[in-house]
C-alpha positions in Angstrom: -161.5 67.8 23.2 -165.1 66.7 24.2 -165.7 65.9 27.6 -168.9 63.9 26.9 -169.4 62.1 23.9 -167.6 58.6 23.3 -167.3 58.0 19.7 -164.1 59.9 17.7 -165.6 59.2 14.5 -168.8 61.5 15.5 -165.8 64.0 16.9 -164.1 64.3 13.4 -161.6 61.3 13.1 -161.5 60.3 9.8 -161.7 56.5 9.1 -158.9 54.7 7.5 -158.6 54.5 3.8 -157.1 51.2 3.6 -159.9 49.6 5.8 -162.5 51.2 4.6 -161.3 50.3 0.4 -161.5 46.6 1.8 -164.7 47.1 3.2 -166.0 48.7 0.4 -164.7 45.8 -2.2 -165.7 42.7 0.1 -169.3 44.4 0.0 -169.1 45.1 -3.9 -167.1 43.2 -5.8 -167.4 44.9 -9.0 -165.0 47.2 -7.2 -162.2 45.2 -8.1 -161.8 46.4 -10.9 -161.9 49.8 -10.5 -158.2 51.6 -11.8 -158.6 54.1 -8.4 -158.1 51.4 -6.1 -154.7 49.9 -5.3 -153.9 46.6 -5.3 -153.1 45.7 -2.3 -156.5 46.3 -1.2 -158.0 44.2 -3.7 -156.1 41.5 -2.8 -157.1 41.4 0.5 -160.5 41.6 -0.8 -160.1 38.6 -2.8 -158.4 36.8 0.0 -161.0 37.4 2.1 -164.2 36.9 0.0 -162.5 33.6 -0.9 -163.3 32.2 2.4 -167.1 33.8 2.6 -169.5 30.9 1.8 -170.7 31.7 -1.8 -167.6 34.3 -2.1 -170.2 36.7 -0.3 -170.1 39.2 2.9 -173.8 39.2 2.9 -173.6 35.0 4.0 -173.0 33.7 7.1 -169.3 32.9 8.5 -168.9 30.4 11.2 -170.3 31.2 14.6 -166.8 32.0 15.7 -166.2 34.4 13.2 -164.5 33.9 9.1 -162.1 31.4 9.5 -159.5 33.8 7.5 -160.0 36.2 9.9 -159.4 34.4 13.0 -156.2 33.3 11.7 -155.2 36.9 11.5 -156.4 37.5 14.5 -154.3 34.9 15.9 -151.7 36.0 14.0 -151.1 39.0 15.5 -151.3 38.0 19.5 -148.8 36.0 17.9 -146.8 39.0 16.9 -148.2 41.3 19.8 -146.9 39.0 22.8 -143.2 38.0 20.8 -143.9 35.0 19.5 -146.4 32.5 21.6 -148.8 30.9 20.0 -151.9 31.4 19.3 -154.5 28.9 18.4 -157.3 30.7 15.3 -159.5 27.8 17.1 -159.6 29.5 19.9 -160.2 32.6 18.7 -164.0 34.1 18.5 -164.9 37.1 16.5 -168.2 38.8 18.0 -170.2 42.1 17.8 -167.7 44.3 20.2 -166.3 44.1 23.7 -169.9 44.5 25.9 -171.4 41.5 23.6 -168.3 39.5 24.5 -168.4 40.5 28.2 -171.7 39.7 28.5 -171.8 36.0 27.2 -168.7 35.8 29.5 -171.0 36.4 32.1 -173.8 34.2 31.3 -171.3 31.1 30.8 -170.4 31.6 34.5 -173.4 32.5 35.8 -174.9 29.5 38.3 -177.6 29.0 40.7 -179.1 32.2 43.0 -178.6 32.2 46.8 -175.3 31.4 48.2 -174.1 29.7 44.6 -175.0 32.5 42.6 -171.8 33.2 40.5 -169.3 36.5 41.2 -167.0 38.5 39.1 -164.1 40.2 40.3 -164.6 44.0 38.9 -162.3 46.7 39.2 -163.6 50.4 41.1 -163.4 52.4 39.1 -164.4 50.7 36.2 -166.8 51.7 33.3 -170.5 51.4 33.6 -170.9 48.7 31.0 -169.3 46.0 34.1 -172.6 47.3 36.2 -175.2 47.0 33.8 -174.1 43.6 32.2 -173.6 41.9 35.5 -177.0 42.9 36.4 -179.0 41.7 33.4 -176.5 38.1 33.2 -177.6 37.4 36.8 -174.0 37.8 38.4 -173.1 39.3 41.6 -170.5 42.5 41.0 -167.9 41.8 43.7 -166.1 44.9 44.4 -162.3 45.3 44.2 -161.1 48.8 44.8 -158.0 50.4 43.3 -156.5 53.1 44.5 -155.0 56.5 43.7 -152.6 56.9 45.8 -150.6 53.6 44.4 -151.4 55.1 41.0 -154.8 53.2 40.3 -152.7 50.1 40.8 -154.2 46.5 41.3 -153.4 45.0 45.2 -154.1 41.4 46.2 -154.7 42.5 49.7 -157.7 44.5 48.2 -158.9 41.4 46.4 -158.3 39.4 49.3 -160.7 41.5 51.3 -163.3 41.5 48.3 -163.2 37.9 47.9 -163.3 36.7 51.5 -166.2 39.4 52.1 -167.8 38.2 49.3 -168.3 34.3 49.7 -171.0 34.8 52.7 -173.5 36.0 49.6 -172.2 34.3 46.6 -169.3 32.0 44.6 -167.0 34.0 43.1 -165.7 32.4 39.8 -164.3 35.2 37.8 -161.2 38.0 38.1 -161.6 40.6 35.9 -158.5 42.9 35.4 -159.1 46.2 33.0 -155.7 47.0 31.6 -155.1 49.8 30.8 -157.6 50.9 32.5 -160.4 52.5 32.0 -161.3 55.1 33.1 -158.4 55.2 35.2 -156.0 55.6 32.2 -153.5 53.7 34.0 -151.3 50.6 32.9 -150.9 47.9 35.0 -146.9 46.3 35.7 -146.1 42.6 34.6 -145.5 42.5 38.2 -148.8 44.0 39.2 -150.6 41.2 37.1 -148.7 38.3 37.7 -149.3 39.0 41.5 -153.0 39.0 40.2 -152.2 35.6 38.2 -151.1 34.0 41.4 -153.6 35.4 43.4 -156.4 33.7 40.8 -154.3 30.6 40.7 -154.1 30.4 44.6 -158.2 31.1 44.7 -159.6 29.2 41.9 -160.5 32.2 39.8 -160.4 32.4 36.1 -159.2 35.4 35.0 -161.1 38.2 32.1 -158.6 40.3 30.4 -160.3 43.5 29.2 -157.5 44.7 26.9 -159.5 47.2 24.8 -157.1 49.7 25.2 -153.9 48.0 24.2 -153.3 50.2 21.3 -153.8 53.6 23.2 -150.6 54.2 24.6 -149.5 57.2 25.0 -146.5 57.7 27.7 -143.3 56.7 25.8 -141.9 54.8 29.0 -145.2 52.9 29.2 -145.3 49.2 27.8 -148.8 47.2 27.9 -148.3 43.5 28.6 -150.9 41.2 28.3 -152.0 39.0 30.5 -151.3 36.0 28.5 -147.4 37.6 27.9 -147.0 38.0 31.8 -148.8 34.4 32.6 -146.9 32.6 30.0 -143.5 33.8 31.5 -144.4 32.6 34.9 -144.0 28.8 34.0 -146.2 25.5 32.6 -147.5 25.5 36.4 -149.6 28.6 35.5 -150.2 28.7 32.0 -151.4 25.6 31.3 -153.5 25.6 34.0 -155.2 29.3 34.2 -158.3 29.4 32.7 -158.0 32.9 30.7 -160.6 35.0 28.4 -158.7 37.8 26.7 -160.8 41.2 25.0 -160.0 43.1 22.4 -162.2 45.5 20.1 -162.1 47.6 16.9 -163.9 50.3 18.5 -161.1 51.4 21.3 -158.1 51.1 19.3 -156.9 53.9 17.0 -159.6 53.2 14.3 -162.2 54.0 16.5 -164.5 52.0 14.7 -167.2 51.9 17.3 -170.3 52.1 14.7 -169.1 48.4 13.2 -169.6 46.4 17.0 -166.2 44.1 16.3 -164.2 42.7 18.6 -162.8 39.3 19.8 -161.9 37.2 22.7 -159.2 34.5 22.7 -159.5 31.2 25.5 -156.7 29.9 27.0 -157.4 26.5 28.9 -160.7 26.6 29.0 -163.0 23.9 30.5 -164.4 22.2 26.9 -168.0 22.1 28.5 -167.5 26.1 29.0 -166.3 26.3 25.4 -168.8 24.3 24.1 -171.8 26.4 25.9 -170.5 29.7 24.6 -170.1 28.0 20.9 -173.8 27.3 21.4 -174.9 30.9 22.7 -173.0 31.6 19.1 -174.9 29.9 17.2 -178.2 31.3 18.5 -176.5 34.6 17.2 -175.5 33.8 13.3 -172.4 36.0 13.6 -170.7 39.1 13.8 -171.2 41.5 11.0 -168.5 40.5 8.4 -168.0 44.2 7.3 -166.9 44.3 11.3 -164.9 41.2 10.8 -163.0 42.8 7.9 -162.3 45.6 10.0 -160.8 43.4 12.6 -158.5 41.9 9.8 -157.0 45.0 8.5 -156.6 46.1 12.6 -154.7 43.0 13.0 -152.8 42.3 10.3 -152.1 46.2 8.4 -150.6 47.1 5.3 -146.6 45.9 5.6 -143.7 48.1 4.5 -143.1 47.7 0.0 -147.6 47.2 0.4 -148.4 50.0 -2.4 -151.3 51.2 1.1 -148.7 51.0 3.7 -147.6 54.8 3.7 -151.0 56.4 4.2 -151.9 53.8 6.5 -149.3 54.5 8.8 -149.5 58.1 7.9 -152.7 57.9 9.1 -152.3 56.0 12.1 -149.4 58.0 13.5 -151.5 61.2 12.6 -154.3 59.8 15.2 -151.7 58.2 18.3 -149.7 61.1 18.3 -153.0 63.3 18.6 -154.1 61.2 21.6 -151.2 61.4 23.1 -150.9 65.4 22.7 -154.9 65.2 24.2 -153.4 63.3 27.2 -151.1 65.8 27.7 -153.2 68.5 27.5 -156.1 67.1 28.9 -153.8 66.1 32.1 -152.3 69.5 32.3 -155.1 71.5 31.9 -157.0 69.9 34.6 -154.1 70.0 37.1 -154.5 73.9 36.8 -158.0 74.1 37.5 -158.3 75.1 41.4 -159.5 72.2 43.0 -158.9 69.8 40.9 -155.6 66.8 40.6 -155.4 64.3 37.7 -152.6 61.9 38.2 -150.5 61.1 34.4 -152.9 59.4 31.3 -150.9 56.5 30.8 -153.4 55.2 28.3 -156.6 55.4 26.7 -158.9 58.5 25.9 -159.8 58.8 29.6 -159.0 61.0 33.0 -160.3 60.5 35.7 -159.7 63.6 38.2 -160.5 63.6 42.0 -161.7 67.2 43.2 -160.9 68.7 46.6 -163.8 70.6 48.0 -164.3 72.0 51.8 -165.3 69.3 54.4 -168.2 70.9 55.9 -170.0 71.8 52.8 -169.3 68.3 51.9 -170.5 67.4 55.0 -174.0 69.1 54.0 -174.4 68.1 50.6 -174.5 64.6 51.1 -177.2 64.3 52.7 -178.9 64.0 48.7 -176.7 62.5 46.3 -178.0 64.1 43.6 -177.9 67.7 45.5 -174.2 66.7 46.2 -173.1 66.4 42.8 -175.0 69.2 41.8 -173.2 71.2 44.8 -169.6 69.7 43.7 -170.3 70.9 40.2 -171.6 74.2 40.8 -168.5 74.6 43.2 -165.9 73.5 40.7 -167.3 75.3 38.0 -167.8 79.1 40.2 -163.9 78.7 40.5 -163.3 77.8 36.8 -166.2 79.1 34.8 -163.5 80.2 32.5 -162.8 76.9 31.3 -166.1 75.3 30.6 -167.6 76.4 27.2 -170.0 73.7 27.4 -171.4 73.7 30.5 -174.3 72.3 30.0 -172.9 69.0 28.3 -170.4 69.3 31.3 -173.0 69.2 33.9 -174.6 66.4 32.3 -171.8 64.0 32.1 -170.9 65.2 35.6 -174.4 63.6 36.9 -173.9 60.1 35.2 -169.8 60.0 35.2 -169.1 60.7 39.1 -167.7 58.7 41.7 -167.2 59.1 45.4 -164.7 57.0 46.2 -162.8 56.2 49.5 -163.7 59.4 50.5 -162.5 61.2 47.8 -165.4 62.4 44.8 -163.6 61.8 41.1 -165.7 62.5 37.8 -165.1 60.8 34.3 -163.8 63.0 31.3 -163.3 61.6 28.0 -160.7 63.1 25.3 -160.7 62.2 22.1 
């Protein structure tokens, strides 16, 4: 386990054979014909350079990503939410989740004063919401969640936010991170249809970070999208919600965070909207297709009788179930340091710990943030030296990945 670094490739996790054969042939075709590689693999090749202008990765797709590709894509939200549809045209392949997040922003983005546009974001939430909000002109409207409902959303908290909010700005956008991040939490269909109706009620359309939705690691935990949960509440709200949806290659069990791939899917978008993202698109070419190819093979994998489909899913189940025993661990190990109480990794390679310290040496040790972290870390760490074999890195993370929260201070680990 690594407590600092973010990418499980750089940690060790090999890369998938299956994805990276495809890869390898869409970039040089003369691979095809090579006896190592199986079939399978060169089929998809084939498939895939078929619909590359000049039966080449190194053109341009559409702005919205390969055509073949987004049909996979679509394919399997298809598949993912049991059965409704999926439109490819609706579908846009981009260069990861923070690229997609922050054209999200800019689309929404209005005038400054009073009518300068506001997101909805989750506390905690990771600092890419801060830091793209910032540089896309958009006011950050705090929503808090809380620990004691088990990092949970609550429309009385978003109540509060909004109202608060509309003195210094227009709030246009809800954005729900499920699972969450770094919370490790997953939200109930009941949870995020009380969100749905909350948006609905408000005039709020609604971004769906779903990054993690192949990181689950408690077996009585299901992730439901957002779309699954709004589609089952009735025409009323799902043909009328306007809905962004996130996924990426880099968060799901490939890990793939070096190839920036990911994509978002509209639902009931206002055609002006569309139309000024497809031309912030265009400005842009298109994602990487090596990315794109990744995408394809995430969504639509090697099927049982495929001569790849053992050691893919050899290899997938090899990398889950080693999350999940890092959850585990990672949850239990830090509920026996003194001081410290993690509540269960639901999801995702993230913890996120509160740490009970005395009340009047908190007391003095606010008075300078930066002396207070320092303080809670040099408190923490005199009771469970022990523990930390890299310190250093430890006390690094611990200046840029802590919160004080509700009263409460809670720091960020990563697992991988």
């Amino acid at each position: 386990m690594d407590g600092y670094k973010e990418d499980a490739q750089a940690l060790g996790q090999h890369p998938f054979t299956f994805s990276r054969q495809v890869v390898a042939i869409c970039v040089y075709p003369e691979l095809i014909h090579h006896p190592a590689l199986p079939e399978d693999a060169k089929e998809r090749a084939r498939r895939i350079l078929q619909h590359c202008n000049g039966g080449s990765v190194g053109s341009y797709s559409d702005s919205k990503g390969n055509s073949y590709i987004r049909s996979s894509v679509a394919k399997y939200i298809e598949q993912r939410d049991g059965g409704i549809s999926s439109n490819p045209d609706k579908v846009y392949v981009m260069g990861g989740a923070t690229e997609i997040i922050s054209n999200v922003l800019k689309v929404f983005t209005s005038d400054r004063g009073t009518d300068q546009a506001g997101a909805l974001v989750p506390v905690p939430h990771y600092p890419m919401y801060s830091h793209v909000a910032a540089l896309n002109n958009m006011v950050r409207v705090d929503y808090y969640l809380h620990e004691d409902s088990r990092w949970s959303l609550q429309v009385e908290e978003l109540r509060t936010a909004l109202y608060k909010s509309r003195k210094y700005c227009k709030p246009k956008l809800l954005c729900i991170i499920n699972p969450g991040n770094p919370t490790g939490q997953i939200l109930s269909p009941q949870c995020i249809e009380d969100a749905i109706r909350f948006a609905e009620e408000e005039h709020l359309a609604i971004l769906a970070d779903e990054v993690f939705q192949s990181a689950v690691h408690k077996p009585n935990c299901e992730f439901y999208s957002v779309k699954k949960v709004l589609h089952g509440m009735g025409p009323k709200y799902y043909n009328n919600i306007e809905l962004i949806s996130v996924n990426s290659i880099s968060k799901s069990y490939m890990a793939e965070t070096g190839m920036r791939g990911g994509y978002m899917e509209l639902l009931n978008i206002d055609p002006n909207a569309e139309e000024c993202w497809y031309e912030m698109l265009s400005a842009h070419s298109c994602a990487t297709l090596a990315a794109q190819i990744t995408l394809d093979v995430i969504s639509d994998p090697p099927q049982p009788g495929d001569l790849s489909y053992d050691t893919f899913e050899q290899e997938k189940m090899t990398v889950l179930m080693a999350m999940s025993e890092n959850a585990k661990l990672t949850e239990e190990t830090l509920n026996t340091l003194t001081g410290i109480q993690c509540l269960p990794i639901e999801a995702t390679n993230y913890a996120y710990p509160r740490i009970e310290l005395p009340e009047k040496a908190v007391t003095c040790a606010k008075v300078v943030v930066c002396w207070y972290k320092l303080f809670c870390f040099l408190y923490w760490y005199s009771k469970n030296s022990a523990c930390c074999v890299q310190s250093l890195s430890l006390f690094n993370c611990w200046l840029s990945m802590c919160d004080y929260l509700q009263g409460n201070f809670y720091f960020y680990y990563r697992f991988s």
